[in-house]
N, C-alpha and C positions, 0 to 999 in steps of 0.2 A: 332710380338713377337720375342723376342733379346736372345741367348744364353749369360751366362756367366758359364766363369770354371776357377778351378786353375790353374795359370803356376808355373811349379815346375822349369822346367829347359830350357833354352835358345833352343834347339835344336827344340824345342815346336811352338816356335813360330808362322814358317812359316805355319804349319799343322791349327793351329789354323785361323788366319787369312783365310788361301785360304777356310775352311769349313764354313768360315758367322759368325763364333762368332766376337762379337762385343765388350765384357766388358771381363777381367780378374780380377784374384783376388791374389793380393800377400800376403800369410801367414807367417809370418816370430816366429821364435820357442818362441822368450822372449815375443809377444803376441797373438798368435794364438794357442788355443789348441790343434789344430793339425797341428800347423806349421812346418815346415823342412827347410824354409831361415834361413840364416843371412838375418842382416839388410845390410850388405853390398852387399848382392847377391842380396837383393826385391831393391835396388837402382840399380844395373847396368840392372835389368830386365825390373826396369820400363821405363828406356831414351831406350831399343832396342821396348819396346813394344810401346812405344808412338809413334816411329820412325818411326809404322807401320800402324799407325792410330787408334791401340785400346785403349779403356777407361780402365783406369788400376785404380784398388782401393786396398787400405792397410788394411787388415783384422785383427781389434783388437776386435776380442770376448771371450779372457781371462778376469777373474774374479781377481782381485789383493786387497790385503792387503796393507793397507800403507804406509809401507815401498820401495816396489815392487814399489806400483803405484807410485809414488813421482821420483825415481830414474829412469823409464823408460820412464817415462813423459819428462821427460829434454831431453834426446835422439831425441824425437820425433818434442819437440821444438826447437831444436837447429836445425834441421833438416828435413824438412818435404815436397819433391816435388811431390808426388802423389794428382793424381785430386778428389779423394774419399777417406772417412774414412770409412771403416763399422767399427761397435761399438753398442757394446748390455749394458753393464753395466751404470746404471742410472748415475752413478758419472764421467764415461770417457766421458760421453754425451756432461756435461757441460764442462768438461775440454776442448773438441774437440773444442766446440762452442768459451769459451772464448780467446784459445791461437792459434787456427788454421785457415785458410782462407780456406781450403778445401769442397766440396760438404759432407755432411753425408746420409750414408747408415744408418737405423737404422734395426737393428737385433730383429724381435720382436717374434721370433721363441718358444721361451718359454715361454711365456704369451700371455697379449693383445688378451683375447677373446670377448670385445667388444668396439664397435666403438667411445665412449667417451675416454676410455683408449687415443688411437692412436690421437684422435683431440687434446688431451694435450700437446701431443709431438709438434703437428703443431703449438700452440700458443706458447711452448718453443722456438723452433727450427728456426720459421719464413720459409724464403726461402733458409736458407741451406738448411733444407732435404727435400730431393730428392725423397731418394727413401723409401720401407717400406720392411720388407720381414718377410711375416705373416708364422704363425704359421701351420705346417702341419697338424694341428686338426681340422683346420676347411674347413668347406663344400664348395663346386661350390657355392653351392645357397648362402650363406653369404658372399664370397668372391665378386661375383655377384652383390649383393645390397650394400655394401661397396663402389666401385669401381666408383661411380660418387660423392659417395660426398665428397671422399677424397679427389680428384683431383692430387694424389702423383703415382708413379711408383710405382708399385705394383713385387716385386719378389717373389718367391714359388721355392723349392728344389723339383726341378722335377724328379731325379735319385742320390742315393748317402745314404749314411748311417745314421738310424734314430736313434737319440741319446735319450736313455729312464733315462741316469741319471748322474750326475755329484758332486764328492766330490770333495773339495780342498788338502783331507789327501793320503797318500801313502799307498791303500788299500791292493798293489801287493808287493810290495820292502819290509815289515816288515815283509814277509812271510819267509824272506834269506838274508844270508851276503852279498852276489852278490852285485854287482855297475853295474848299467848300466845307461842310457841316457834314456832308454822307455821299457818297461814290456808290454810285450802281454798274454792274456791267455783269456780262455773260462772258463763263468760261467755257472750255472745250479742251478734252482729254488729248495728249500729244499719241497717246499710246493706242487708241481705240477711236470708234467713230462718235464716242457719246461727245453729245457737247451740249450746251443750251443749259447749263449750271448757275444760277443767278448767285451775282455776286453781288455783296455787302460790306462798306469799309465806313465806320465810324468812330468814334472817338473810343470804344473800345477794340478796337482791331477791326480783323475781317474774316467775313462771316463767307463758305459758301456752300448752296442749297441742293438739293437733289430737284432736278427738273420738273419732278413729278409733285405735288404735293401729295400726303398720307391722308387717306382717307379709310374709315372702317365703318362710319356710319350706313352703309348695306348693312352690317352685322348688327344692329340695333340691339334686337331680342337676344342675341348671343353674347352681346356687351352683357346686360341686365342676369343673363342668366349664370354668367359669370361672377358676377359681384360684385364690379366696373359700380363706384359710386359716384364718382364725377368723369364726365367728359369734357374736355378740353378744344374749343374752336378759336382759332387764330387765323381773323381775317385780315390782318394788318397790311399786308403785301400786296391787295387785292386794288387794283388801278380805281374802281369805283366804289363811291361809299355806297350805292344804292345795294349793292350785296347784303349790306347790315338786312334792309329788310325781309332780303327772300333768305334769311342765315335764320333771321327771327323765325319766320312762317315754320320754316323747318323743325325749328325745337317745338315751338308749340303744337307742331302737328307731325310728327316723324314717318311719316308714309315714303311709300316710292311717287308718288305725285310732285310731292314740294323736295324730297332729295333728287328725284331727276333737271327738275327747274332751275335749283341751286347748280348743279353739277353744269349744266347748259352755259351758265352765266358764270363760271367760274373760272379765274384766268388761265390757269395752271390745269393739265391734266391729271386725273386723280390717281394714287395707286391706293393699294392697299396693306404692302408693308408683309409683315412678319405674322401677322395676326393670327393666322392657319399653321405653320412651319416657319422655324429659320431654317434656310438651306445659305447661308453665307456661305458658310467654309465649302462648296461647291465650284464658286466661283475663285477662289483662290488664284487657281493655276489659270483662269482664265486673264485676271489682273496684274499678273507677272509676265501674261504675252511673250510665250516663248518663240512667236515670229521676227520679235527686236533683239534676240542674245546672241551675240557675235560667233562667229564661225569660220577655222581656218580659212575657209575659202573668200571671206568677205574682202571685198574692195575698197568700196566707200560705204557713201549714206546717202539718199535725193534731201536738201534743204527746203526746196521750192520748186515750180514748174509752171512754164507759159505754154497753155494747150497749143497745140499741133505746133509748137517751135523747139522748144528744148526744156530740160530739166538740169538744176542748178546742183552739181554734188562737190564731196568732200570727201577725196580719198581718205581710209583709214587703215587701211592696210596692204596689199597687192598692186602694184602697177597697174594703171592703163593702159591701152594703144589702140587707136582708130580702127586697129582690126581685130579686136578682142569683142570673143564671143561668151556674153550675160543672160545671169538667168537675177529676174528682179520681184522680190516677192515684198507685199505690201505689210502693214500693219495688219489686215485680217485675215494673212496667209496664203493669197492669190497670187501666183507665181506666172511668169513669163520668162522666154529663152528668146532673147535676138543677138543678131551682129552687129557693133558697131559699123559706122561708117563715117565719123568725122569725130573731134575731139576738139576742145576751146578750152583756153586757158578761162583767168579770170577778166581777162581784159578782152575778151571775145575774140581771137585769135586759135588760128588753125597750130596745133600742135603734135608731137609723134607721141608724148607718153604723158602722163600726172603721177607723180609720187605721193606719198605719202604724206599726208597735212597740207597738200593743196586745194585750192577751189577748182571746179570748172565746170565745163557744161558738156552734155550728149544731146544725141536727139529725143525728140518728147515720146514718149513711152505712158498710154494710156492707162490709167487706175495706179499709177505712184506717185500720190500725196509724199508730204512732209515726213522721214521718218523710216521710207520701203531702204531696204536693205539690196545690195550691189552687189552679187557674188560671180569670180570667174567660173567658164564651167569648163 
């Protein structure tokens, strides 16, 4: 079982090498979502890394529009000496195949959750592709039973950041005048308490993350005994570069000593993903949060709230009045029953009732966040 990682920067190299990685991966910004080359940097890195015996591959898993795709394509034709494409987009597929001589990675991370899908690609593809790098969703066991009749190199992102969603539009940047190159920031779920989603917005859209990064490396021996031929580590995200070295010590020596160490110093708490069971569809009815579905009885909504003063709502159905008695249940289904006692418009004034599509305020009612639901009783 073979390491592959990003090389960012030349200084890297020797580190990499002397730890056993065997493959690198050049991202470069005008195609890799989270690229940080030029294309003249992923050229001079790839003649010192080939220099050194590693398999270096060009990382196109950007999604492109016509315009994009046509213009960057000439680039890549005019000029193409890496011995691997990775490439997820069905249409760069064929372009790889018809204008490139290179080996293809094929990216199948976001789909391809069954084994006819992935044979298609094989009667496309012939004997360029190489390699396949399935999907974090799914199990040992079907990885497992896959793995003889494909007869392909099999990759899996064994450490690195799990991407739960991707736009092409500029989610972050419309938010402010500001110009920048890349927008970071944290999300938070309206509908539940998860929050802490790191967000990503660059010149390809916006990218955003699952809080936890994917970790499977505890399952080493079970990777290998599986048939896992390359693993996948992506430290890119990671605040310090000094990671590169305990990320190194790690491959070259894969014990629970130097994975605890890593794990210590690593920014993002680790999960572990699908690896054992998918139990998604479990969670289903839990993400539809049947505590937010309206009900004859509903009043309003709470928008906002200032502890021990008031909370700010919006009727949306039933009247109020200063002596109407609520029962207020929150986003994770904790309920409470009180009486009013005072009633404010929007303009902070005492009033006898709120209709329907107005604003106003009650008194502060502890544990109704943004979202808790108003019901008369």
């Amino acid at each position: 079982m073979k390491s592959v990682v990003y090389l960012t920067q030349a200084s890297d190299l020797d580190l990499w090498q002397r730890s056993g990685v065997t493959d690198v991966i050049l991202a470069v910004k005008d195609f890799s979502r989270s690229g940080t080359l030029s294309f003249e940097e992923a050229i001079n890195l790839n003649e010192k890394a080939t220099a050194l015996g590693l398999n270096v591959s060009f990382d196109w898993d950007a999604l492109m529009e016509e315009p994009r795709f046509l213009m960057l394509s000439k680039k890549l034709k005019d000029h193409f000496p890496f011995k691997a494409c990775r490439v997820r987009d069905a249409g760069a597929v064929v372009w790889v195949r018809e204008n490139l001589n290179c080996d293809i990675h094929l990216l199948l991370e976001s789909g391809h959750h069954n084994l006819k899908a992935i044979e298609s690609w094989q009667k496309r593809l012939g004997a360029r592709l190489k390699r396949v790098a399935l999907s974090p969703e799914l199990p040992q066991a079907t990885i497992k039973l896959w793995k003889p009749q494909l007869g392909l190199e099999i990759e899996i992102l064994g450490l690195g950041p799990l991407l739960l969603f991707h736009s092409p539009r500029p989610l972050l940047s419309t938010l402010t005048s500001d110009k920048k190159e890349e927008w970071i920031a944290e999300g938070a779920s309206e509908e539940s308490p998860h929050k802490g989603f790191p967000l990503r917005e660059n010149s390809h859209g916006t990218l955003m993350y699952h809080p936890k990064d994917l970790s499977i490396i505890e399952r080493w021996n079970e990777m290998r005994e599986v048939g896992i031929d390359y693993v996948r580590f992506d430290h890119r995200q990671q605040k310090s570069h000094a990671i590169v070295g305990l990320l190194a010590t790690f491959i070259s020596h894969p014990v629970e000593s130097t994975r605890n160490t890593l794990k210590e110093n690593w920014d993002r708490e680790w999960m572990r993903g699908y690896w054992d069971v998918n139990k998604s569809d479990v969670l289903f009815d839990k993400l539809k949060n049947q505590n937010l579905s309206h009900s004859s009885r509903q009043c309003a909504v709470v928008l906002e709230g200032k502890k021990d003063s008031w909370l700010a709502i919006k009727v949306t159905g039933l009247k109020l009045n200063p002596q109407s008695q609520i029962e207020v249940m929150n986003p994770q289904g904790k309920s409470k029953t009180i009486k009013l006692h005072w009633l404010k418009n929007d303009a902070f004034q005492n009033v006898e009732e709120l209709q329907m599509g107005e604003i106003g305020f009650i008194p502060w009612i502890s544990g109704s966040p943004s979202k808790t639901k108003i019901s008369l009783v």
